[in-house]
MDTraj code that builds the backbone (N, CA, C; nanometers):
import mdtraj as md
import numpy as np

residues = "UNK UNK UNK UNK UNK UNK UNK UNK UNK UNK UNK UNK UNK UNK UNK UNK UNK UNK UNK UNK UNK UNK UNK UNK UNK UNK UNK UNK UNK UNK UNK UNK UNK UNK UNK UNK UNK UNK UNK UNK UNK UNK UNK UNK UNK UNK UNK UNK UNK UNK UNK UNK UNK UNK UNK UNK UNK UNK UNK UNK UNK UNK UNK UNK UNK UNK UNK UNK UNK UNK UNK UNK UNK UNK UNK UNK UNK UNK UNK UNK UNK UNK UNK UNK UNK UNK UNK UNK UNK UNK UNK UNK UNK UNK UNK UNK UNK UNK UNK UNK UNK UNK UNK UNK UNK UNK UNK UNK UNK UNK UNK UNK UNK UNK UNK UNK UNK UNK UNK UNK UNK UNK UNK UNK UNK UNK UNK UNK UNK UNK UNK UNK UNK UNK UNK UNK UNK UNK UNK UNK UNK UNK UNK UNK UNK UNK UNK UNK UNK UNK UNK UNK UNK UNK UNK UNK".split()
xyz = np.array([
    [-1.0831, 1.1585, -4.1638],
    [-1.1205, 1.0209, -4.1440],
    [-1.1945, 1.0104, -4.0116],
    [-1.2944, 0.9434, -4.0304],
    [-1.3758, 0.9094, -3.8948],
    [-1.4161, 0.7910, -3.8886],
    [-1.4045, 0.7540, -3.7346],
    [-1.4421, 0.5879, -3.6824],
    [-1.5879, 0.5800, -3.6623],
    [-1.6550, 0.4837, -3.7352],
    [-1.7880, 0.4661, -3.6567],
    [-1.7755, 0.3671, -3.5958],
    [-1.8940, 0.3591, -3.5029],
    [-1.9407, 0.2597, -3.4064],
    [-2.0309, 0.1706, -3.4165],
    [-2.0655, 0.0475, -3.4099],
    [-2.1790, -0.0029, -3.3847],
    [-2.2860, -0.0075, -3.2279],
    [-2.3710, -0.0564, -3.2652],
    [-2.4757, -0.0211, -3.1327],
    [-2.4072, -0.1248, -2.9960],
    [-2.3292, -0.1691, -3.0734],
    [-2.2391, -0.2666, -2.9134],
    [-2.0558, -0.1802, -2.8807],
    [-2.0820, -0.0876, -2.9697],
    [-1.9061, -0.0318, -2.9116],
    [-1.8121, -0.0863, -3.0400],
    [-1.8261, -0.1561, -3.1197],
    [-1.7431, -0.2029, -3.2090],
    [-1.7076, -0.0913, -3.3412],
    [-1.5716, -0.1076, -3.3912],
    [-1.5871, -0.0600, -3.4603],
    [-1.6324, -0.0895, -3.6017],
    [-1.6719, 0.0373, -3.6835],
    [-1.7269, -0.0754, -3.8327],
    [-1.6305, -0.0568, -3.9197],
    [-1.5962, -0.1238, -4.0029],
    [-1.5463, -0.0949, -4.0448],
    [-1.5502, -0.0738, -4.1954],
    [-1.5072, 0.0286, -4.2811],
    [-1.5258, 0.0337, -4.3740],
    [-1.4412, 0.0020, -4.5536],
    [-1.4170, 0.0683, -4.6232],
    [-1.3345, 0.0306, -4.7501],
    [-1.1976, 0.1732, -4.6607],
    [-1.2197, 0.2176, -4.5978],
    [-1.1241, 0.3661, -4.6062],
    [-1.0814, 0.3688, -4.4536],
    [-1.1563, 0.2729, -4.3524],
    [-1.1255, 0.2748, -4.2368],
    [-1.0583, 0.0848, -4.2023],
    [-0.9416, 0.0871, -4.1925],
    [-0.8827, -0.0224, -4.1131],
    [-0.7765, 0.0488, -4.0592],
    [-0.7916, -0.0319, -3.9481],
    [-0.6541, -0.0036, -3.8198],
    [-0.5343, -0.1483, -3.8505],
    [-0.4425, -0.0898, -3.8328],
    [-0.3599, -0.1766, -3.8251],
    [-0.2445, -0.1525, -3.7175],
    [-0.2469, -0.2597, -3.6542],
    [-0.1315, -0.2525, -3.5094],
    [-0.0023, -0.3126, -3.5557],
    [0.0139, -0.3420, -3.6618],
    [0.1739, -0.3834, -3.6770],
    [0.1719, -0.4660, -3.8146],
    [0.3206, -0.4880, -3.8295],
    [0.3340, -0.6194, -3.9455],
    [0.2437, -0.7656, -3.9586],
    [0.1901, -0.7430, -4.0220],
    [0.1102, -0.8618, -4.0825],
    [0.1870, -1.0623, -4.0382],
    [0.1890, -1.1204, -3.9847],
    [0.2602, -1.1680, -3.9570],
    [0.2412, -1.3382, -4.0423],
    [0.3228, -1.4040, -4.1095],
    [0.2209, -1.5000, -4.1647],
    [0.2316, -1.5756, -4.1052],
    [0.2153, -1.7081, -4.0611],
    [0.2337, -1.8706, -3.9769],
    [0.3570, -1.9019, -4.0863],
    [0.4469, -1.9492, -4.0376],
    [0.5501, -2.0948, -4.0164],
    [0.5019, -2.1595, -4.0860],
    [0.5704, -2.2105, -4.2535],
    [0.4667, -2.3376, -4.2940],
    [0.5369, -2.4684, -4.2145],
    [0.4332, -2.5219, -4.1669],
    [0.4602, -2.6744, -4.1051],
    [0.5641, -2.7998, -4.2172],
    [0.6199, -2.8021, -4.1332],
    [0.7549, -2.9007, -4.2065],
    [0.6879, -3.0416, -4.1352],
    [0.6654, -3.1120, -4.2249],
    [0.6528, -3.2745, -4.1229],
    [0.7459, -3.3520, -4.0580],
    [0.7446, -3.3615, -3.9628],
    [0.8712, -3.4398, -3.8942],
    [0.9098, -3.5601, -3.9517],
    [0.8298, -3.5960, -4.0265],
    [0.8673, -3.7702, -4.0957],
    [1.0172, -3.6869, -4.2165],
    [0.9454, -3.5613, -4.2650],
    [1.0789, -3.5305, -4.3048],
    [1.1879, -3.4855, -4.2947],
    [1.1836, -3.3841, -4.2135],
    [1.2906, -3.3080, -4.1712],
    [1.2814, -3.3352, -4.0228],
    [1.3224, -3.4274, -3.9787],
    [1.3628, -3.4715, -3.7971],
    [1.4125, -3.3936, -3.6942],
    [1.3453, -3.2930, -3.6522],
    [1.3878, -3.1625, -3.5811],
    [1.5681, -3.2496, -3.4689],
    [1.6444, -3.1633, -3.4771],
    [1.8163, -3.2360, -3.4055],
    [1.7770, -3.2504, -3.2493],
    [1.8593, -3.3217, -3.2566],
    [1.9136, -3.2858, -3.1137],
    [1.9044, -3.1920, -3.0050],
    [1.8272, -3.1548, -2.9415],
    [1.8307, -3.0582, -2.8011],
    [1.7195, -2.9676, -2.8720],
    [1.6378, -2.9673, -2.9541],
    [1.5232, -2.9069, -3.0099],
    [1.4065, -2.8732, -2.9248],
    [1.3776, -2.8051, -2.9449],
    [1.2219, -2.8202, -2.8799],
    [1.1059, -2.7657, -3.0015],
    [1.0254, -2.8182, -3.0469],
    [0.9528, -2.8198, -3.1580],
    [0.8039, -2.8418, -3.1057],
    [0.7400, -2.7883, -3.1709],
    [0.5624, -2.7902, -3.1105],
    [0.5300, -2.8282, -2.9552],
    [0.6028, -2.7838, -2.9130],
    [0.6163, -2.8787, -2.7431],
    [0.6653, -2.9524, -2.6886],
    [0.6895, -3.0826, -2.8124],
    [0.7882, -3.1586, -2.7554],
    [0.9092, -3.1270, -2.7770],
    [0.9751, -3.2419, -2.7506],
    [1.1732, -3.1990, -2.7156],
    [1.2602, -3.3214, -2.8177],
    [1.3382, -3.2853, -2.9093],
    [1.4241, -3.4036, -2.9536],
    [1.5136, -3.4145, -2.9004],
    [1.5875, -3.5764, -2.8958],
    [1.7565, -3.5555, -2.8859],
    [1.8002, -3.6198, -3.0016],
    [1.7301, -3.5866, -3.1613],
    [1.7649, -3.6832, -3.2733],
    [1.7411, -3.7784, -3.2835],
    [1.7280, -3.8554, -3.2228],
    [1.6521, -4.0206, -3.2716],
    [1.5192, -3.9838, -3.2095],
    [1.5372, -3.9369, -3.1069],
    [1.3861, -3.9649, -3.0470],
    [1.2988, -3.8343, -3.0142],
    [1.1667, -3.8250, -3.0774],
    [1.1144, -3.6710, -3.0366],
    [1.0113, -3.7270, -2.9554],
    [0.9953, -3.6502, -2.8483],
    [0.8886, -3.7084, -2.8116],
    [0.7940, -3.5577, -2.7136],
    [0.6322, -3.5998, -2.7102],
    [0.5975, -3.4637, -2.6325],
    [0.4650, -3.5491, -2.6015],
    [0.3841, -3.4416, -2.5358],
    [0.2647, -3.4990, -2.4594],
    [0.0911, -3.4766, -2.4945],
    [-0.0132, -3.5228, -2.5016],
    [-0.0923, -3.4642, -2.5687],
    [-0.2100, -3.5014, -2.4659],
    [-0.2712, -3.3744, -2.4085],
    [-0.3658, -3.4195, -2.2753],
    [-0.4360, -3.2953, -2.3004],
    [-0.6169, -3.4005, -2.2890],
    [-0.7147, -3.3486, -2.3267],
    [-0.8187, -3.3871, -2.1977],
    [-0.9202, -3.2827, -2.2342],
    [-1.0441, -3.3830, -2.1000],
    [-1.0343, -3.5247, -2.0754],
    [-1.0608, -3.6041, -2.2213],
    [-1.0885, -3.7243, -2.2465],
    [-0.9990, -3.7726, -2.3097],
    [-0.9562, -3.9215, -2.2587],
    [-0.8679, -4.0100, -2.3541],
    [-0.9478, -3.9918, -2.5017],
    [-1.0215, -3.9787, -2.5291],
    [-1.0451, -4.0077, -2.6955],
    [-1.0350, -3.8618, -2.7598],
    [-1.0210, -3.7714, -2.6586],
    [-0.9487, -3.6332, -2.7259],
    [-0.8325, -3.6105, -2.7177],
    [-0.7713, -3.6596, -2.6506],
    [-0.5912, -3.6979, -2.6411],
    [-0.5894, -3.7809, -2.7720],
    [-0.6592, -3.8913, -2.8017],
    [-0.6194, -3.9529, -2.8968],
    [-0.6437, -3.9123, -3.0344],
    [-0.7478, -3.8474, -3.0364],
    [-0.7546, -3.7448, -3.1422],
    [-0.6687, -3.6445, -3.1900],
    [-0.6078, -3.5820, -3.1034],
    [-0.4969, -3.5088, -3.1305],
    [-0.3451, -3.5686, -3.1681],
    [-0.3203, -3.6753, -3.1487],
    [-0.2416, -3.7241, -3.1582],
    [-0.2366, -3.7804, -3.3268],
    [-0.3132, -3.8742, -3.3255],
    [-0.3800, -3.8780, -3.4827],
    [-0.3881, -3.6957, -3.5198],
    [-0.4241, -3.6627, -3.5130],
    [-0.4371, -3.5439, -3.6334],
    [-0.2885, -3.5312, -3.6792],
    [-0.2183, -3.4935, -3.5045],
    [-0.0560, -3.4763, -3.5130],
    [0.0345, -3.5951, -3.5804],
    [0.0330, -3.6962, -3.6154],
    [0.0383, -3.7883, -3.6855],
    [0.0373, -3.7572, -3.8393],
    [-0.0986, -3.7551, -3.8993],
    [-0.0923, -3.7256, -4.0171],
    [-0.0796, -3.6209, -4.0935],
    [-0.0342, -3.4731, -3.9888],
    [0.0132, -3.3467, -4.0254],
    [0.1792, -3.3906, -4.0585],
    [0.1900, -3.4955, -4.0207],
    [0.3875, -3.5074, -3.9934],
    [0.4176, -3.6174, -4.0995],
    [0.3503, -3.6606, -4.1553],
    [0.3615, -3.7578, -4.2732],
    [0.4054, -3.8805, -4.2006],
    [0.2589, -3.9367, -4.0808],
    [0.2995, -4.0246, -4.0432],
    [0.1728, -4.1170, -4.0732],
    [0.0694, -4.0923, -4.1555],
    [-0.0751, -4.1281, -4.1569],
    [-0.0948, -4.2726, -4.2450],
    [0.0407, -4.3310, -4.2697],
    [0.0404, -4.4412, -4.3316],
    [0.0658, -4.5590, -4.2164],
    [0.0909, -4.5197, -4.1027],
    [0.1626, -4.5954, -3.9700],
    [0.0243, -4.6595, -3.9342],
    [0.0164, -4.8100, -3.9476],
    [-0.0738, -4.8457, -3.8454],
    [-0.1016, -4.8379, -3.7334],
    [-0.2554, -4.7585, -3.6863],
    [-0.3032, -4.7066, -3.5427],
    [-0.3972, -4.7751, -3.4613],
    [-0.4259, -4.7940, -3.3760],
    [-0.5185, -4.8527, -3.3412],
    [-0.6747, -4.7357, -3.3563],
    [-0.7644, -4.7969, -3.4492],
    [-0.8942, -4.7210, -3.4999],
    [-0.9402, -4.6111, -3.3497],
    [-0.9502, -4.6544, -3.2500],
    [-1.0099, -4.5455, -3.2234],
    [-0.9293, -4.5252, -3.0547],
    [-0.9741, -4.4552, -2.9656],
    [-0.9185, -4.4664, -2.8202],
    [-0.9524, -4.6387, -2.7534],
    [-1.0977, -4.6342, -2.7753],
    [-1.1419, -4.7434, -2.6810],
    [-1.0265, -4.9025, -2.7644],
    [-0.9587, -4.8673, -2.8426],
    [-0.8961, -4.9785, -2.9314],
    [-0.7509, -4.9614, -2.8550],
    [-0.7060, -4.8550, -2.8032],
    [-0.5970, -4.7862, -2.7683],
    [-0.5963, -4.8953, -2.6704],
    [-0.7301, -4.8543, -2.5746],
    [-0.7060, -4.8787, -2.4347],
    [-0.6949, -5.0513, -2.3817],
    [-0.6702, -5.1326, -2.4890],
    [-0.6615, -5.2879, -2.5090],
    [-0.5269, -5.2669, -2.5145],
    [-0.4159, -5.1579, -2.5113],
    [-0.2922, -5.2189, -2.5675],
    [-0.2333, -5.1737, -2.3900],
    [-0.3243, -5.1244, -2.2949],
    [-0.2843, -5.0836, -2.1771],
    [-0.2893, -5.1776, -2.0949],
    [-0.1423, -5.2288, -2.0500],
    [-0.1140, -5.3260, -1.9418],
    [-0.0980, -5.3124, -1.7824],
    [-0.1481, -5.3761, -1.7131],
    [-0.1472, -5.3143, -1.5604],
    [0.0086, -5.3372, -1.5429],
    [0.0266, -5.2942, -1.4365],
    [0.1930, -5.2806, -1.3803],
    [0.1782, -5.4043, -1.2880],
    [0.2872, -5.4482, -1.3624],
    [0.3594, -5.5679, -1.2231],
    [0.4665, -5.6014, -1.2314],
    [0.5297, -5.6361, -1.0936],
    [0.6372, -5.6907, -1.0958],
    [0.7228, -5.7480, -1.1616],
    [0.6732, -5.8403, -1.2430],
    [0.7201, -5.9140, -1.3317],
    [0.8186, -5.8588, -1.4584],
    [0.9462, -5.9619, -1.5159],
    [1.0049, -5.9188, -1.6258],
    [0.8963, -5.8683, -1.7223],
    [0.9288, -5.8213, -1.8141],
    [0.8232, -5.7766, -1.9196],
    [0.8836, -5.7479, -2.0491],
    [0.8742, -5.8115, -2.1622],
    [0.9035, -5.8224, -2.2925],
    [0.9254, -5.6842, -2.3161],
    [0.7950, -5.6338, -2.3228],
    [0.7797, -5.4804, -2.3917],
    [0.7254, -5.4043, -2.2476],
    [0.8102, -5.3225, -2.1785],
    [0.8130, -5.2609, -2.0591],
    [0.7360, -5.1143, -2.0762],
    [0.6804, -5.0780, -2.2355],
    [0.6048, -4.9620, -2.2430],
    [0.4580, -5.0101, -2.2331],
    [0.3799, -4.9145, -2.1611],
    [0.2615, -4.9191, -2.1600],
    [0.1559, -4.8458, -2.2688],
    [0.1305, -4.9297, -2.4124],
    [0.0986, -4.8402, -2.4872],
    [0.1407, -4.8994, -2.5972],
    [0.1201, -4.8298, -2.7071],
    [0.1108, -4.8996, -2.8644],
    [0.1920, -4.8802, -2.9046],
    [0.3033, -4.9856, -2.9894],
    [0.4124, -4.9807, -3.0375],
    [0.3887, -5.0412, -3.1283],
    [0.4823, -4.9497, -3.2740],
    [0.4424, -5.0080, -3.4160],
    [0.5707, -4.9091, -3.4922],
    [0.6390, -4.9391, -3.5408],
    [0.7887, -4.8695, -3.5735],
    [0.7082, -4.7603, -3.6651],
    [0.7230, -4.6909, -3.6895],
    [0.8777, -4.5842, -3.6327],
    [0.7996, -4.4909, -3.4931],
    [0.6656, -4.5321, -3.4491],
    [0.6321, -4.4338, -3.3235],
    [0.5783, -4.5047, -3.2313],
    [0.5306, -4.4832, -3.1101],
    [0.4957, -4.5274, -2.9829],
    [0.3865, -4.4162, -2.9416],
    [0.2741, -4.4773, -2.8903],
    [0.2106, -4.3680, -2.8409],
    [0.1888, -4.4647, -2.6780],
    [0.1686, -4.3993, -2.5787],
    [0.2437, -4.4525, -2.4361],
    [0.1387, -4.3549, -2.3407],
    [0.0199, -4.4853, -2.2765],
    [-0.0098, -4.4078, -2.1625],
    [0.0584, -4.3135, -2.0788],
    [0.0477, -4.2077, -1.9802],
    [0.1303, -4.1396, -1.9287],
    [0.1313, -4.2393, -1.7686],
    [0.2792, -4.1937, -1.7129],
    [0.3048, -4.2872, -1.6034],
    [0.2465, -4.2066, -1.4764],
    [0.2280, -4.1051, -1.4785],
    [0.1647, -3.9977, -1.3704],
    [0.0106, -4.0082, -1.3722],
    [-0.0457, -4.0889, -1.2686],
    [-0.1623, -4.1558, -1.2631],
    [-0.2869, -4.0412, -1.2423],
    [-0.2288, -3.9019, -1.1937],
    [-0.3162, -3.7973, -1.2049],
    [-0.3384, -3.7633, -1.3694],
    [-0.2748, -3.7654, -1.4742],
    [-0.2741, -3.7500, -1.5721],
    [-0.3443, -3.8866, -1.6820],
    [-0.4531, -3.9318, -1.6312],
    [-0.4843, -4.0590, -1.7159],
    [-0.5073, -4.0703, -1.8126],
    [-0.5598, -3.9235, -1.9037],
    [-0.5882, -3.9108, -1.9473],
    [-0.5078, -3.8843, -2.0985],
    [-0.3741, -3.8431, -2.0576],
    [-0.2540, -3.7942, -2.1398],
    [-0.2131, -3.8517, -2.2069],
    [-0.1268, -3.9067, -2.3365],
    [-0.0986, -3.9931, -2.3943],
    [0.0526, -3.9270, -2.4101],
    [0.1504, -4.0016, -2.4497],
    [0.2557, -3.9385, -2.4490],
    [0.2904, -4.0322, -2.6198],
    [0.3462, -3.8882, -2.7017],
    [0.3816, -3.9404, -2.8356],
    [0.5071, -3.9878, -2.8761],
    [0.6201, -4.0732, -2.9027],
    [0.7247, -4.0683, -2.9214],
    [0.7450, -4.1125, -3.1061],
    [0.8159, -4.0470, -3.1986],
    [0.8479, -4.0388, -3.2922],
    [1.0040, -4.0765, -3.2987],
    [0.9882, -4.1882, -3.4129],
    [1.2041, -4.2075, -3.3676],
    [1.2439, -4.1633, -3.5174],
    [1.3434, -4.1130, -3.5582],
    [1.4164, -4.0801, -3.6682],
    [1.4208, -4.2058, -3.7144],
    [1.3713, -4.2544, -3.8440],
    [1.4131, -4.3504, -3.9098],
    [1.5400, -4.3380, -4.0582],
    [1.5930, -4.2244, -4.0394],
    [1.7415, -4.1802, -4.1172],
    [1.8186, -4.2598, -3.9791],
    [1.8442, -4.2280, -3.8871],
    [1.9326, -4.2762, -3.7838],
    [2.0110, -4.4488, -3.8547],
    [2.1289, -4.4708, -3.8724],
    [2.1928, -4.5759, -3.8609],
    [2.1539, -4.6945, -3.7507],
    [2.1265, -4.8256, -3.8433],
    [2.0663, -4.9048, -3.7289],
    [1.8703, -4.8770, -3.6666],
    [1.8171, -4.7958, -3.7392],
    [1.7555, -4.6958, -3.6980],
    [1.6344, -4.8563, -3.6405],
    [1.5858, -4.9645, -3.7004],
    [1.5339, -5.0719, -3.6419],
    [1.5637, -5.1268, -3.5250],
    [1.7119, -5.1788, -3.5247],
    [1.7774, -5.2426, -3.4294],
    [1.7344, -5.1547, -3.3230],
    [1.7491, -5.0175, -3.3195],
    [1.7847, -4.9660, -3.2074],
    [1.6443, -4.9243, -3.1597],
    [1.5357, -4.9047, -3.2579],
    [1.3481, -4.9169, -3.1793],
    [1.3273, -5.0084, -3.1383],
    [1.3631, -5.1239, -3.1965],
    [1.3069, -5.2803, -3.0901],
    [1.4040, -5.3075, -3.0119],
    [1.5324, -5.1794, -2.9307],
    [1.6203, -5.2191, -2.8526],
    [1.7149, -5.3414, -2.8322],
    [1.7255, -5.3447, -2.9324],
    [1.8266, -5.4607, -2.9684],
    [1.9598, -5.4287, -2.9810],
    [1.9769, -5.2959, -3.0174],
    [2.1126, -5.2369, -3.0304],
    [2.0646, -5.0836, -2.9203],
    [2.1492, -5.0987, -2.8213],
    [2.1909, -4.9857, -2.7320],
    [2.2364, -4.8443, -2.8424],
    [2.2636, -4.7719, -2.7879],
    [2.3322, -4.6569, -2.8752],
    [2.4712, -4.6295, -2.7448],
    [2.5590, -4.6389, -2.8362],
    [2.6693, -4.6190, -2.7510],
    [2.7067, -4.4888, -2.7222],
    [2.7622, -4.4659, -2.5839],
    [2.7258, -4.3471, -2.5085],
    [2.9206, -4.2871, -2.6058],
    [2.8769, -4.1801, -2.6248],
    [3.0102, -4.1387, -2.7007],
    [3.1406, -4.0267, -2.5832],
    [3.2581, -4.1030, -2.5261],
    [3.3030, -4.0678, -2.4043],
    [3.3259, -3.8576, -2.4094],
    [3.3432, -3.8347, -2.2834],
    [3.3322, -3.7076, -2.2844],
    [3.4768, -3.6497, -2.2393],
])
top = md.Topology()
chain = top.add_chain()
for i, resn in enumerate(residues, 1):
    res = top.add_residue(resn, chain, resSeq=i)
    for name in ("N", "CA", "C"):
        top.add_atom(name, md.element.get_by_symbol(name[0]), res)
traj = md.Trajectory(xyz[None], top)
């Protein structure tokens, strides 16, 4: 058996010549989180669950490539029926300046059950969007997204 070369160093390859460095490995088929709700203390594509709530971060050059990714990540998870706001520059209407003041809805960012997508609070990062996904199996699972029902801390 002999290796040839091409005029750049490569090898060619033929019907009788392949190299192989190990087991073939296949990808993980993707489970959507709308169905199977990764538990408690998880860490899954980056982000982190604690069961009701998954949440992770998605930062690109540009807000409208953060938001792009997020949407894609969205409708890979069987979440593409959730009303979004159409594009970034639509996003950036749901972004409230900070003030003092009480505040109804204290997230900065688009809220629409069962997810939140949430400017990031680290002002070097403007660009970042932060995703939160809530388990809607969870008991109470409404009450407790529009914070109406606490989750009671279970004693230790």
């Amino acid at each position: 058996m002999s290796i040839e070369y091409d005029e750049f160093g490569f090898i060619i390859e033929g019907p009788e010549t392949s190299i192989s460095v190990g087991p073939e490995l296949e990808p993980e088929p993707l489970v959507p989180i709308r169905s199977e709700f990764p538990a408690a203390g998880v860490e899954y594509l980056g982000g982190k669950s604690d069961g009701w709530e998954y949440r992770t971060v998605f930062a690109g050059g540009r807000l409208s490539t953060s938001y792009e990714m997020v949407v894609s990540f969205l409708r890979e998870h069987g979440y593409g029926d959730v009303p979004i706001p159409s594009d970034a520059d639509a996003l950036k209407l749901f972004r409230r300046q900070r003030t003092p003041q009480l505040q109804l809805f204290p997230e900065r960012g688009y809220v629409h059950n069962p997810i939140k997508i949430l400017f990031h609070t680290d002002s070097r990062m403007r660009n970042a969007l932060v995703l939160c996904l809530y388990n809607e199996q969870v008991e109470d699972h409404l009450l407790r997204f529009h914070g109406v029902l606490k989750p009671t801390k279970k004693p230790s």
